[in-house]
N, CA, C and O atoms as a printed pandas DataFrame, in Angstrom:
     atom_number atom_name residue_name chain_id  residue_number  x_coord  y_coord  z_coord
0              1         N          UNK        A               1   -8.159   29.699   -0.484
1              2        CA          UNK        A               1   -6.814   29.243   -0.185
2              3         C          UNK        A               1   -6.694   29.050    1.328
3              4         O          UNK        A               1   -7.136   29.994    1.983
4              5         N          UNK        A               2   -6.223   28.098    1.970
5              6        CA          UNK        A               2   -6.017   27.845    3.205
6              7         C          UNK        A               2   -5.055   28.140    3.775
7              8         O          UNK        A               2   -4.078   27.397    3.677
8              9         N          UNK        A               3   -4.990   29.253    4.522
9             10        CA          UNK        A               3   -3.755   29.669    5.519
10            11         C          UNK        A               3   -2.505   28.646    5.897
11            12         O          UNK        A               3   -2.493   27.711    6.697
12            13         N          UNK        A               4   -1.393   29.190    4.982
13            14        CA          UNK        A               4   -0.209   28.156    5.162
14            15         C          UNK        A               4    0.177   27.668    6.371
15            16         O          UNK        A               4    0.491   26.510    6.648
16            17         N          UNK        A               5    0.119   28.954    7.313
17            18        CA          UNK        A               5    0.689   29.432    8.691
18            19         C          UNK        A               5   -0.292   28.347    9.831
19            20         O          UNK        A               5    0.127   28.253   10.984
20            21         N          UNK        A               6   -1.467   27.637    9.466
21            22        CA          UNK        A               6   -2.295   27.130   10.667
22            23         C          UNK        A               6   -1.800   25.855   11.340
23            24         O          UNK        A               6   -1.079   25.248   10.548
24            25         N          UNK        A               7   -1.863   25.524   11.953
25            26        CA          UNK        A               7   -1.278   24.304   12.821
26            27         C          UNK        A               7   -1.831   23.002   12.204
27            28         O          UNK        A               7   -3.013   22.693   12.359
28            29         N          UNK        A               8   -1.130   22.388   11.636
29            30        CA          UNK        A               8   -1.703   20.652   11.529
30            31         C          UNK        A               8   -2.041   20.694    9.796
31            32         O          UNK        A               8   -2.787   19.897    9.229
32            33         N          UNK        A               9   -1.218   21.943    9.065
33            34        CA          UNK        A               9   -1.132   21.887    7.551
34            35         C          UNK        A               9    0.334   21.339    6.964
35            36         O          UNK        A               9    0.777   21.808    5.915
36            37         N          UNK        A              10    0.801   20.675    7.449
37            38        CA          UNK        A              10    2.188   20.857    7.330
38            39         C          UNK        A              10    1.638   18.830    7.137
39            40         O          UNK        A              10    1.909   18.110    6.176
40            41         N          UNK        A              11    0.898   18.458    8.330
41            42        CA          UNK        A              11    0.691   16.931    9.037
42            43         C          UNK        A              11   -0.282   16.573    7.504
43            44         O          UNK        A              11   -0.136   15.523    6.879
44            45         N          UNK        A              12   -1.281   17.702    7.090
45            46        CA          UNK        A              12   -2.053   17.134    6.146
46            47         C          UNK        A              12   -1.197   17.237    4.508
47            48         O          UNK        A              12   -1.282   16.341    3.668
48            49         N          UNK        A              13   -0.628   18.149    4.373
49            50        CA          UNK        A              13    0.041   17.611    3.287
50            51         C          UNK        A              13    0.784   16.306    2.994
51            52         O          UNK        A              13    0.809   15.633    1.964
52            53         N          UNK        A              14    1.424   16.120    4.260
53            54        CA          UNK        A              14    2.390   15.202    4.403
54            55         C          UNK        A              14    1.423   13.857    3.779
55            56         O          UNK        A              14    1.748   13.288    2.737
56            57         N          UNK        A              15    0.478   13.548    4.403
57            58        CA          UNK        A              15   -0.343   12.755    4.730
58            59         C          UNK        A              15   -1.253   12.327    3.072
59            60         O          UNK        A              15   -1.658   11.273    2.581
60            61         N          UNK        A              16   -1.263   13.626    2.681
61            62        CA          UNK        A              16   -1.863   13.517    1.243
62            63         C          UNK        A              16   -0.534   13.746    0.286
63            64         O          UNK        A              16   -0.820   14.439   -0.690
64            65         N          UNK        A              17    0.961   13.301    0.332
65            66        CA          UNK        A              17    1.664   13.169   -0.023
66            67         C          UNK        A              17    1.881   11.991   -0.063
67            68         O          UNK        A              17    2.176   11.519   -1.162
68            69         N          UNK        A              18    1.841   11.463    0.635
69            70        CA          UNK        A              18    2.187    9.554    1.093
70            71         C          UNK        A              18    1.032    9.118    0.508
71            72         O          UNK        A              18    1.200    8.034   -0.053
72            73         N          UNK        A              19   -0.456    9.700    0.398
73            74        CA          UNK        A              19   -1.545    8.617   -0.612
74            75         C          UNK        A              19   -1.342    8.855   -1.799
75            76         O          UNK        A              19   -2.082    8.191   -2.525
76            77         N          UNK        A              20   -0.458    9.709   -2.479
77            78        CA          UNK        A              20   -0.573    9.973   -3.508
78            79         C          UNK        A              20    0.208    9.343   -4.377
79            80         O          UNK        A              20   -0.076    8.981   -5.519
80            81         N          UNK        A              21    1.416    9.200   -3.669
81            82        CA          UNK        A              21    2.847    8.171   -4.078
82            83         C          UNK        A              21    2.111    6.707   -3.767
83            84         O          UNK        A              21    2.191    5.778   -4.571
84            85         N          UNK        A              22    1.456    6.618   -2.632
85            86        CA          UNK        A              22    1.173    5.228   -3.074
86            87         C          UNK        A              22   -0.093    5.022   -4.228
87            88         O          UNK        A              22   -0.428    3.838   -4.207
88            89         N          UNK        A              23   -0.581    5.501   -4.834
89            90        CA          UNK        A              23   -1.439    5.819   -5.860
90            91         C          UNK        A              23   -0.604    5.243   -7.257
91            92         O          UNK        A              23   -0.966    4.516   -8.182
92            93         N          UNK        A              24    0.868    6.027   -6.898
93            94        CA          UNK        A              24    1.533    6.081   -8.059
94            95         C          UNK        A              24    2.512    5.095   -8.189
95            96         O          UNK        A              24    3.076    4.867   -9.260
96            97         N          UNK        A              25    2.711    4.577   -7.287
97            98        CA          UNK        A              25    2.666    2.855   -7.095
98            99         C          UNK        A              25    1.821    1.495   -8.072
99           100         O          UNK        A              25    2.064    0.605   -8.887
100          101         N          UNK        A              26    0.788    2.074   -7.349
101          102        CA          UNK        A              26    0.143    1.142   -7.934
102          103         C          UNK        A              26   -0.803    1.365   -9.760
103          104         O          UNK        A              26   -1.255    0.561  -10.575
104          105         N          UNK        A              27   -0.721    2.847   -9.697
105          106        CA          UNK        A              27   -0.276    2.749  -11.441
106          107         C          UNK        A              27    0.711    2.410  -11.941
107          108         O          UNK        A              27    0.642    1.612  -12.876
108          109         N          UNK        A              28    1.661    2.777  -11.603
109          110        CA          UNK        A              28    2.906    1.795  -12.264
110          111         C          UNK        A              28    3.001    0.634  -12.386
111          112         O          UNK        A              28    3.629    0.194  -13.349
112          113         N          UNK        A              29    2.279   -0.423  -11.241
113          114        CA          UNK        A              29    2.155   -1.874  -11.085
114          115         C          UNK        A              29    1.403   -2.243  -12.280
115          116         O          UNK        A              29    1.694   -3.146  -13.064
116          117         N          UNK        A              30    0.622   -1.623  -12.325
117          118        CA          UNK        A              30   -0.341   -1.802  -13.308
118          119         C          UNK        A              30   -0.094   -1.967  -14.726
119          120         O          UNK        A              30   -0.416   -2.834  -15.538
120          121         N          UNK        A              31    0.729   -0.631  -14.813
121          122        CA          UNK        A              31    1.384   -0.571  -16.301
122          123         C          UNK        A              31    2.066   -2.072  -16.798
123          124         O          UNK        A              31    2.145   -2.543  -17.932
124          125         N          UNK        A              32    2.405   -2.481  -15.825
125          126        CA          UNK        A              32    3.739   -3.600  -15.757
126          127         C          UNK        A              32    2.961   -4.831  -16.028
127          128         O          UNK        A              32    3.239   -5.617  -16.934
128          129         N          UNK        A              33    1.610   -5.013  -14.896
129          130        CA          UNK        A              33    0.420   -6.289  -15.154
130          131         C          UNK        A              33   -0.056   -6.339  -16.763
131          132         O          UNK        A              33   -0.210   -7.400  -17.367
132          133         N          UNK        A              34   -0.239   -5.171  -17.285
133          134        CA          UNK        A              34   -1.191   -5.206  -18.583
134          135         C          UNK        A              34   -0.059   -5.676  -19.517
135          136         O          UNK        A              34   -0.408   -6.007  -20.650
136          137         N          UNK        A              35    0.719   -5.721  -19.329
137          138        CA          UNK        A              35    2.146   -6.307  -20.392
138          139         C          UNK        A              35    1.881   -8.088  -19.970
139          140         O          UNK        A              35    1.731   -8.857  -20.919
140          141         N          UNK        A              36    1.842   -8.603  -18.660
141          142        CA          UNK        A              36    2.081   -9.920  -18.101
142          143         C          UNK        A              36    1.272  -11.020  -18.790
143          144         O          UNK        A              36    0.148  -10.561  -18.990
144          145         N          UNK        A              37    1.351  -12.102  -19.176
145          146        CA          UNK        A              37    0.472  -13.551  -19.612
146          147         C          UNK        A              37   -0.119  -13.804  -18.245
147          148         O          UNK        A              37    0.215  -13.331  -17.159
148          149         N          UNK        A              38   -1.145  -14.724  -18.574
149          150        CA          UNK        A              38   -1.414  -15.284  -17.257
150          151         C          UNK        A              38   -0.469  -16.206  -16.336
151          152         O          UNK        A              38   -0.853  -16.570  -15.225
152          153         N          UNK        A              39    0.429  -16.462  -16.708
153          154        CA          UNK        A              39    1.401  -16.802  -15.568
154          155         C          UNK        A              39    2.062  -16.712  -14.688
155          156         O          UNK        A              39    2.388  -17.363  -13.695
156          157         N          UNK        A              40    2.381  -15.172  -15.460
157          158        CA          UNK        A              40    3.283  -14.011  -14.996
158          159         C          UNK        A              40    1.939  -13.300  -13.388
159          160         O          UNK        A              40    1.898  -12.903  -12.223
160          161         N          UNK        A              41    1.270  -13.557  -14.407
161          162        CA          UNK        A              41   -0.078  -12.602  -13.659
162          163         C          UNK        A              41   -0.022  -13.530  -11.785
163          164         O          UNK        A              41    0.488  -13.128  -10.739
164          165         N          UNK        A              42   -0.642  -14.586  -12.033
165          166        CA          UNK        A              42   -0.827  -15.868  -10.784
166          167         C          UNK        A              42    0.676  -15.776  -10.067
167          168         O          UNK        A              42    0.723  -15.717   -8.838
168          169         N          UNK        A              43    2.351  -15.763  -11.140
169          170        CA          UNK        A              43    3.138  -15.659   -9.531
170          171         C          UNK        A              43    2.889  -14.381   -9.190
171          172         O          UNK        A              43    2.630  -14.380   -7.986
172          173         N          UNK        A              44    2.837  -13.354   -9.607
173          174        CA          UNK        A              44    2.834  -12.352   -8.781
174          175         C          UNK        A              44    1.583  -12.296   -7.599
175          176         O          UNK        A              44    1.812  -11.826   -6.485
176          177         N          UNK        A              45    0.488  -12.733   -7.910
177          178        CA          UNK        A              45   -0.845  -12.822   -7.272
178          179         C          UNK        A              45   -0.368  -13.664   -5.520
179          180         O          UNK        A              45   -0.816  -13.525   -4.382
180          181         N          UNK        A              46    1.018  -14.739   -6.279
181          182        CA          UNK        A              46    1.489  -15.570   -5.103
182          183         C          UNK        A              46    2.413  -14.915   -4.252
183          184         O          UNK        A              46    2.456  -15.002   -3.025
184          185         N          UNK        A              47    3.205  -14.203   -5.051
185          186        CA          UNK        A              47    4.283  -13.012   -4.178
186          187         C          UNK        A              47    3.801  -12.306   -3.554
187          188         O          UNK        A              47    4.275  -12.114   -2.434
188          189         N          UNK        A              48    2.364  -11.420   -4.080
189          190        CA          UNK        A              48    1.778   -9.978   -3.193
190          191         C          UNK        A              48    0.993  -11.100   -2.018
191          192         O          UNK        A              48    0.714  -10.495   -0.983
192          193         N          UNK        A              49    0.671  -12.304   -1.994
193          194        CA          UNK        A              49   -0.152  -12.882   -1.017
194          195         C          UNK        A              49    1.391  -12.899   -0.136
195          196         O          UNK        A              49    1.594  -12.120    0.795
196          197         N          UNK        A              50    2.143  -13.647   -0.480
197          198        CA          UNK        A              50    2.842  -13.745    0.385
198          199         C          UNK        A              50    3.207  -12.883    1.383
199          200         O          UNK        A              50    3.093  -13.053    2.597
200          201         N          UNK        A              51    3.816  -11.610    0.575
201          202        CA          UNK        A              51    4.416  -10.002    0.999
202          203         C          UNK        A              51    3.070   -9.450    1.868
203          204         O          UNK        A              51    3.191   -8.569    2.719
204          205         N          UNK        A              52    2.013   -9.966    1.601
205          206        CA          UNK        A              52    0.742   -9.343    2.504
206          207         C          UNK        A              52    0.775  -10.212    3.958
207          208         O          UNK        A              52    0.564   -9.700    5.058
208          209         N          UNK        A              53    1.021  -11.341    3.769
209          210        CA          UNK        A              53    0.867  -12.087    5.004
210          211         C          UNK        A              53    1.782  -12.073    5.840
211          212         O          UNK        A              53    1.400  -12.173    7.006
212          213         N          UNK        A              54    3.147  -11.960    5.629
213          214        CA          UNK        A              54    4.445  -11.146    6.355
214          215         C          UNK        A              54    4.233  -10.021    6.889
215          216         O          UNK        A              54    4.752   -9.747    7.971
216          217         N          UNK        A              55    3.294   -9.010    6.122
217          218        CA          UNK        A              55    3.597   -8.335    6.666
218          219         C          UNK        A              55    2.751   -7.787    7.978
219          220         O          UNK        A              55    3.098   -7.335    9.069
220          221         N          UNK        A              56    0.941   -8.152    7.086
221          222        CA          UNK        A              56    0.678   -7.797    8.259
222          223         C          UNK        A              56   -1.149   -9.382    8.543
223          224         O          UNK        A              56   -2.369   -9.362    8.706
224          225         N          UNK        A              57   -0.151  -10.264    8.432
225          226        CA          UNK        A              57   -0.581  -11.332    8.893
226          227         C          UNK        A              57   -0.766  -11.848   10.654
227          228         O          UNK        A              57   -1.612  -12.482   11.285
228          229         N          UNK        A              58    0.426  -11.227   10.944
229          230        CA          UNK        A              58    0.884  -11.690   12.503
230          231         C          UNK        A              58   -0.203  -10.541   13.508
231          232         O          UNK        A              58   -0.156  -10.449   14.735
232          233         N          UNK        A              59   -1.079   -9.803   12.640
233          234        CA          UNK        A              59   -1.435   -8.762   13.683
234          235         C          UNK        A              59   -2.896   -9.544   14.468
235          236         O          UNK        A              59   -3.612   -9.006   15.312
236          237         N          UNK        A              60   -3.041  -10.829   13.943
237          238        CA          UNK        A              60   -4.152  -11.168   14.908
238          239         C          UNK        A              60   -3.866  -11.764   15.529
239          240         O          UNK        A              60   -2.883  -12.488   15.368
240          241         N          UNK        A              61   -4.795  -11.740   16.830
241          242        CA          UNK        A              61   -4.110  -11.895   18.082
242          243         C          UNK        A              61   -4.223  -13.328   18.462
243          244         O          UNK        A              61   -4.786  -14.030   17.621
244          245         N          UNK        A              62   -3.851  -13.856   19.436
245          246        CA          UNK        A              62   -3.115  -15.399   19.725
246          247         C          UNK        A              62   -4.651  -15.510   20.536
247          248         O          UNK        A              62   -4.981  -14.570   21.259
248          249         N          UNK        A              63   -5.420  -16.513   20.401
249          250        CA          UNK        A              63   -6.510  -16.840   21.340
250          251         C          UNK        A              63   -5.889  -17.738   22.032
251          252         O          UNK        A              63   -6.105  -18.890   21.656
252          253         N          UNK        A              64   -5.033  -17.582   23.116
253          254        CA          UNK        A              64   -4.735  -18.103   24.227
254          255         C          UNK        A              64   -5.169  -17.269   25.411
255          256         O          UNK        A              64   -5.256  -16.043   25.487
256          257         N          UNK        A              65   -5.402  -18.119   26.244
257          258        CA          UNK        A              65   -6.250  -17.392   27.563
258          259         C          UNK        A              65   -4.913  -17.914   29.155
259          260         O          UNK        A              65   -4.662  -18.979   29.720
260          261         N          UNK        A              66   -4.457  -16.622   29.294
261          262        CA          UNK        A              66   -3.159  -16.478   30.253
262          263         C          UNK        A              66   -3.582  -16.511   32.075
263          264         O          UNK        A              66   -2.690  -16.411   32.918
C-alpha cells in the first residue's frame, strides 16, 4: 500500500482519474458506434475529423521566417 501522506499522490490519482473517465468515454462511444449503419458511422468519422482539427490543428507552427 502506498503511503497516502507522500507528496505528489494526490497529482497521481488525479491524473489516473482523468485517463480513466476518458477511457469511459470512449466505451460509451463505442456502445453507440456498434448500434450505427454505415452512414451514421462516415458522418461521425466527418464530425470527430472536424472536432480534431479545431481543436488541435492550429498547433503547427506558421513557416514564416520574421
Amino acid at each position: 500500500m502506498t503511503d497516502q501522506t507522500r507528496w505528489g499522490i494526490h497529482e497521481v490519482q488525479t491524473r489516473n482519474k482523468a485517463i480513466k473517465y476518458q477511457k469511459d468515454l470512449v466505451s460509451r462511444a463505442m456502445e453507440s458506434v456498434v448500434k450505427m449503419d454505415e452512414s451514421g458511422i462516415t458522418d461521425l468519422m466527418i464530425q470527430i475529423e472536424a472536432e480534431y482539427e479545431r481543436k488541435y490543428g492550429e498547433n503547427v507552427s506558421n513557416k514564416v521566417v520574421l
